[in-house]
N, CA, C and O of each residue as an XYZ file, in Angstrom:
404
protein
N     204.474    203.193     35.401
C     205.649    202.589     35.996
C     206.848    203.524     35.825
O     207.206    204.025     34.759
N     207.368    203.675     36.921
C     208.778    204.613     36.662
C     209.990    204.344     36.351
O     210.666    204.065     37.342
N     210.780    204.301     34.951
C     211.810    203.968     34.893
C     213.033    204.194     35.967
O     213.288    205.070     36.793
N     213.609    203.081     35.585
C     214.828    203.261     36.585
C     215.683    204.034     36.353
O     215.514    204.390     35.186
N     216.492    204.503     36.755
C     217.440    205.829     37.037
C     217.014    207.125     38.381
O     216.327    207.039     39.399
N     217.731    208.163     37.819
C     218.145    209.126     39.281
C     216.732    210.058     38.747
O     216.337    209.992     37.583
N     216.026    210.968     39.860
C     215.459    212.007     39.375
C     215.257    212.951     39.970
O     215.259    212.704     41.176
N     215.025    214.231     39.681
C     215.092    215.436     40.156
C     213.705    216.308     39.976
O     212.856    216.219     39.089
N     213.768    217.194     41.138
C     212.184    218.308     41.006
C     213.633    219.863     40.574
O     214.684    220.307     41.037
N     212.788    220.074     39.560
C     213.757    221.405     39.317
C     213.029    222.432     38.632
O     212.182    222.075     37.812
N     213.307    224.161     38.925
C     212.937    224.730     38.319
C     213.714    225.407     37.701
O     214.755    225.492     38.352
N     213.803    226.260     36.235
C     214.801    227.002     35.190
C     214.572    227.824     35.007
O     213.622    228.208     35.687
N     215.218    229.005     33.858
C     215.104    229.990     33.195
C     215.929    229.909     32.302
O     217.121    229.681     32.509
N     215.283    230.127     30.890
C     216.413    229.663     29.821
C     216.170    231.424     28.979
O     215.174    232.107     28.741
N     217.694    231.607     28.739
C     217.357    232.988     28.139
C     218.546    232.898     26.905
O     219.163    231.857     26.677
N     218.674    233.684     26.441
C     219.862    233.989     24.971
C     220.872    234.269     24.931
O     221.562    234.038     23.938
N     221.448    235.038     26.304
C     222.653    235.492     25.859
C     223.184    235.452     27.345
O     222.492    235.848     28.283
N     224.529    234.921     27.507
C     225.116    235.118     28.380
C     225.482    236.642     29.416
O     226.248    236.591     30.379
N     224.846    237.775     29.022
C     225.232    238.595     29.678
C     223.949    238.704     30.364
O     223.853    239.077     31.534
N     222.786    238.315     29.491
C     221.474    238.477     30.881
C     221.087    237.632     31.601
O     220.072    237.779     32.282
N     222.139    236.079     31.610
C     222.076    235.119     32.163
C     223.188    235.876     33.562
O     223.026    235.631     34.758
N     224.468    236.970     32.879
C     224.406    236.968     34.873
C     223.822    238.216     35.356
O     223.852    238.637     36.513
N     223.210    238.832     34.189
C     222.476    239.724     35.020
C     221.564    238.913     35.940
O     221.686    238.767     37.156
N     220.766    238.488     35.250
C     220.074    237.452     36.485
C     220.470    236.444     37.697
O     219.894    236.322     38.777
N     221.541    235.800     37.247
C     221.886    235.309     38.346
C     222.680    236.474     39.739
O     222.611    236.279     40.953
N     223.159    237.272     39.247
C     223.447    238.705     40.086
C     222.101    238.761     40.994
O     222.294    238.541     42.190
N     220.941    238.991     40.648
C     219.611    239.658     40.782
C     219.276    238.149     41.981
O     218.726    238.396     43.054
N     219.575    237.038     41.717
C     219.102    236.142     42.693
C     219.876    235.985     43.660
O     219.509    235.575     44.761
N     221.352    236.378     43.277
C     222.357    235.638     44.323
C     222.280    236.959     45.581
O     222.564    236.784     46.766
N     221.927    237.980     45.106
C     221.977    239.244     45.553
C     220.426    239.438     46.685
O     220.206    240.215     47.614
N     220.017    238.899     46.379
C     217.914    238.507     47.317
C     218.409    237.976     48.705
O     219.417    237.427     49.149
N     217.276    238.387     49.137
C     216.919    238.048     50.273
C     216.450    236.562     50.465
O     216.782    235.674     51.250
N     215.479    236.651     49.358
C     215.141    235.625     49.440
C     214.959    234.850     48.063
O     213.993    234.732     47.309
N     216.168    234.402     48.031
C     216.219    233.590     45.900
C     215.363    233.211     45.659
O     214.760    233.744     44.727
N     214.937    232.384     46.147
C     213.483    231.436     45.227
C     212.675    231.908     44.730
O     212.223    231.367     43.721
N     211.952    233.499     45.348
C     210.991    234.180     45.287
C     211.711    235.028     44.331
O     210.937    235.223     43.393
N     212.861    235.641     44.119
C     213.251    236.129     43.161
C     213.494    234.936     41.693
O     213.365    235.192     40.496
N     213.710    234.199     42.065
C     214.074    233.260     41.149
C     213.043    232.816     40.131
O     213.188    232.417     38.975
N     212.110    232.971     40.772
C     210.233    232.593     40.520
C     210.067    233.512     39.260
O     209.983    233.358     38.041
N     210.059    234.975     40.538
C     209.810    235.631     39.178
C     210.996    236.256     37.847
O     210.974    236.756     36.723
N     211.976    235.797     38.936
C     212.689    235.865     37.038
C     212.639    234.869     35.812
O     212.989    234.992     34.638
N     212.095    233.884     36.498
C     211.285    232.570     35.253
C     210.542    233.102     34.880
O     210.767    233.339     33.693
N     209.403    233.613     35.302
C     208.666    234.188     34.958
C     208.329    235.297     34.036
O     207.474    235.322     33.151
N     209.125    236.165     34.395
C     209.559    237.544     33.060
C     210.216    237.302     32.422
O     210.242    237.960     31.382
N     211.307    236.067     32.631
C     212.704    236.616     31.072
C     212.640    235.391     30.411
O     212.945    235.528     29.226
N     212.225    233.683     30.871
C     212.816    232.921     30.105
C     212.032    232.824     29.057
O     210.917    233.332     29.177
N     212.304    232.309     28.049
C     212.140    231.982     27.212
C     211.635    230.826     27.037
O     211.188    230.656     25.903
N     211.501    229.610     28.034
C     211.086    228.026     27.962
C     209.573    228.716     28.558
O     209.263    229.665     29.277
N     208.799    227.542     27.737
C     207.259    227.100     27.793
C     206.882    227.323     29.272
O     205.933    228.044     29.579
N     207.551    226.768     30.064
C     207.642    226.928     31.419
C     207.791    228.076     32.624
O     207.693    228.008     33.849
N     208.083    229.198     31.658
C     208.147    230.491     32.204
C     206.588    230.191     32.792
O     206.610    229.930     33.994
N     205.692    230.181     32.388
C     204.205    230.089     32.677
C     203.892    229.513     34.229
O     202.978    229.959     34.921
N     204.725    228.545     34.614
C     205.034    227.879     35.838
C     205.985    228.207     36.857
O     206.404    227.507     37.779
N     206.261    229.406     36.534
C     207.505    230.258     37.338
C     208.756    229.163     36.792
O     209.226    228.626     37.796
N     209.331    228.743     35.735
C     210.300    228.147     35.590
C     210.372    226.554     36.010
O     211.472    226.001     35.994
N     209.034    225.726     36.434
C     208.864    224.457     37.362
C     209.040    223.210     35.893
O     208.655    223.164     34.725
N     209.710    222.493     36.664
C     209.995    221.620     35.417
C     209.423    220.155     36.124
O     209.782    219.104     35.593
N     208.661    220.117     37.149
C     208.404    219.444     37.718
C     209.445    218.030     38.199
O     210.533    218.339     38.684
N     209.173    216.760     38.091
C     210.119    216.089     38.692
C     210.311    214.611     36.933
O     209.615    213.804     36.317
N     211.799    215.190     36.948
C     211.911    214.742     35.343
C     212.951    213.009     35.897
O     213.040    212.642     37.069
N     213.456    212.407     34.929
C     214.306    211.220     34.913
C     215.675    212.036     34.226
O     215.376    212.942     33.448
N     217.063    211.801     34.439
C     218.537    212.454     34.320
C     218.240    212.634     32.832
O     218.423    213.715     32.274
N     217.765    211.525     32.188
C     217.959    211.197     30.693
C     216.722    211.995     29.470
O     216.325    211.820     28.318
N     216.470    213.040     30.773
C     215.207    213.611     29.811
C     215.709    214.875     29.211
O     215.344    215.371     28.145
N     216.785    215.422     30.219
C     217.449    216.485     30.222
C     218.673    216.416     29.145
O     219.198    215.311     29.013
N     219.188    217.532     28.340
C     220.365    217.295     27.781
C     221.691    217.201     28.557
O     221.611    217.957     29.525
N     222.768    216.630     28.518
C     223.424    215.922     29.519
C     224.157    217.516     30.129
O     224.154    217.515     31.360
N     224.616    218.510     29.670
C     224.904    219.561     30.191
C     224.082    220.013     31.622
O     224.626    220.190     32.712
N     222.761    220.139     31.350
C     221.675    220.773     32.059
C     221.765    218.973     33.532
O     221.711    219.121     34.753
N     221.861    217.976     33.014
C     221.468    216.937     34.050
C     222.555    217.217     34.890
O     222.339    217.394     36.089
N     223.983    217.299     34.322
C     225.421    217.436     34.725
C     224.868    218.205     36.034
O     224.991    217.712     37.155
N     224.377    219.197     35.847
C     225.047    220.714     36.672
C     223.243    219.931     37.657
O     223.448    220.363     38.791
N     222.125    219.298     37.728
C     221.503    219.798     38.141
C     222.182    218.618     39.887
O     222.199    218.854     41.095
N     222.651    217.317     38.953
C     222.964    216.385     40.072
C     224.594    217.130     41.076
O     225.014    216.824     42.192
N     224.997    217.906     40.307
C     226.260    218.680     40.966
C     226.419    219.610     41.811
O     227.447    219.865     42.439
N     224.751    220.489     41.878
C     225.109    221.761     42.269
C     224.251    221.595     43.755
O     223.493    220.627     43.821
N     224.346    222.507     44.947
C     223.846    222.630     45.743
C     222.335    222.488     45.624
O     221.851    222.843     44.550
N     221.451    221.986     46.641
C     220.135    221.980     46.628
C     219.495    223.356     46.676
O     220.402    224.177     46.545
N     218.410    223.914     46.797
C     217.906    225.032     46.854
C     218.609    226.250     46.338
O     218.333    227.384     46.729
N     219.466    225.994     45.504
C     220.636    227.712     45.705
C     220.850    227.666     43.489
O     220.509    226.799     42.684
N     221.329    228.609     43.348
C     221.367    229.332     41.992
C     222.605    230.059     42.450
O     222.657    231.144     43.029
N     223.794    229.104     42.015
C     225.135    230.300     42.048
C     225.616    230.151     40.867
O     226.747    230.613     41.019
N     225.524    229.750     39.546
C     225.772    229.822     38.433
C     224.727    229.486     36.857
O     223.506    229.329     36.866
N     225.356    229.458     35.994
C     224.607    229.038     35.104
C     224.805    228.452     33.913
O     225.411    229.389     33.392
N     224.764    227.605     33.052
C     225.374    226.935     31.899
C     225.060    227.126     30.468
O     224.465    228.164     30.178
N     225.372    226.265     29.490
C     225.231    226.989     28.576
C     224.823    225.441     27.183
O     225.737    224.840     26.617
N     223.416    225.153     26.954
C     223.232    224.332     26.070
C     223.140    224.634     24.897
O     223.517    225.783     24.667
N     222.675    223.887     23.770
C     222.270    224.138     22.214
C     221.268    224.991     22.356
O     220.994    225.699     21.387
N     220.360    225.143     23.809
C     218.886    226.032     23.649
C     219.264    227.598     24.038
O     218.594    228.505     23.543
N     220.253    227.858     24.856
C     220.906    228.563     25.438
C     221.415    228.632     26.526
O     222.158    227.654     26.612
N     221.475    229.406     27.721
C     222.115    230.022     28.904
C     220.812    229.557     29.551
O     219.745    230.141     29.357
N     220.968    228.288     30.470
C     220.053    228.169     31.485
C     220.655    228.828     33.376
O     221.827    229.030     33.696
N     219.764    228.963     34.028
C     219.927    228.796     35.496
C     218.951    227.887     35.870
O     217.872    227.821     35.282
N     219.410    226.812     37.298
C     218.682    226.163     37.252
C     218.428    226.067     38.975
O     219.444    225.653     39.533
N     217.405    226.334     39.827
C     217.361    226.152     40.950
C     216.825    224.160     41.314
O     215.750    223.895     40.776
N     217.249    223.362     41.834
C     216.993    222.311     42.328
C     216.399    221.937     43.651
O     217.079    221.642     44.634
N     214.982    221.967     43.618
C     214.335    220.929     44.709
C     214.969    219.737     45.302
O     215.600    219.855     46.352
N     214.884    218.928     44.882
C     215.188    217.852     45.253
C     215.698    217.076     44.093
O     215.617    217.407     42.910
N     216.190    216.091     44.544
C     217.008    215.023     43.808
C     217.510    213.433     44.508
O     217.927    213.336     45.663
N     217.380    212.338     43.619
C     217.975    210.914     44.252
C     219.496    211.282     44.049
O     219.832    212.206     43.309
N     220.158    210.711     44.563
C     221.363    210.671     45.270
C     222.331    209.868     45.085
O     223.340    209.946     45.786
């Protein structure tokens, strides 16, 4: 049964330090084609379990997320990576699939 609340399909990259958080976001905003860059920069740099999944966090509930990371995922444009934030785990980017509304 699915609790009630908002939810989102999202994928991340969580890394350490704010300066290779914009190196990377540089490296996506700068593509042809982000996602595919985006993929594999989950893939090589983050640091979350999920690197393994190109960064896929599959489709979570707001309240699973720490409220920083939920903040920015219900705020920011769909499909696009133009910034990045900053939790207790570190410097995430976060590209967003989809989301309730």
């Amino acid at each position: 049964m699915r609790v009630p609340g908002r939810y989102a399909h999202a994928r991340h990259i969580l890394v350490g330090s704010k300066s290779q958080a914009q190196a990377i976001l540089d490296e996506i905003t700068s593509a042809r084609k982000p996602l595919k860059v985006f993929k594999k920069m989950a893939r090589d740099y983050s640091t979350c379990t999920t690197s393994e999944q190109k960064g896929d966090l599959g489709e979570f509930h707001e309240k699973q997320m720490v409220p920083e990371f939920s903040e920015q995922v219900w705020k920011q444009e769909l499909e696009s990576c133009d910034c990045f934030i900053k939790s207790r785990f570190g410097f995430h980017l976060i590209w967003v699939h989809s989301r309730d509304e």
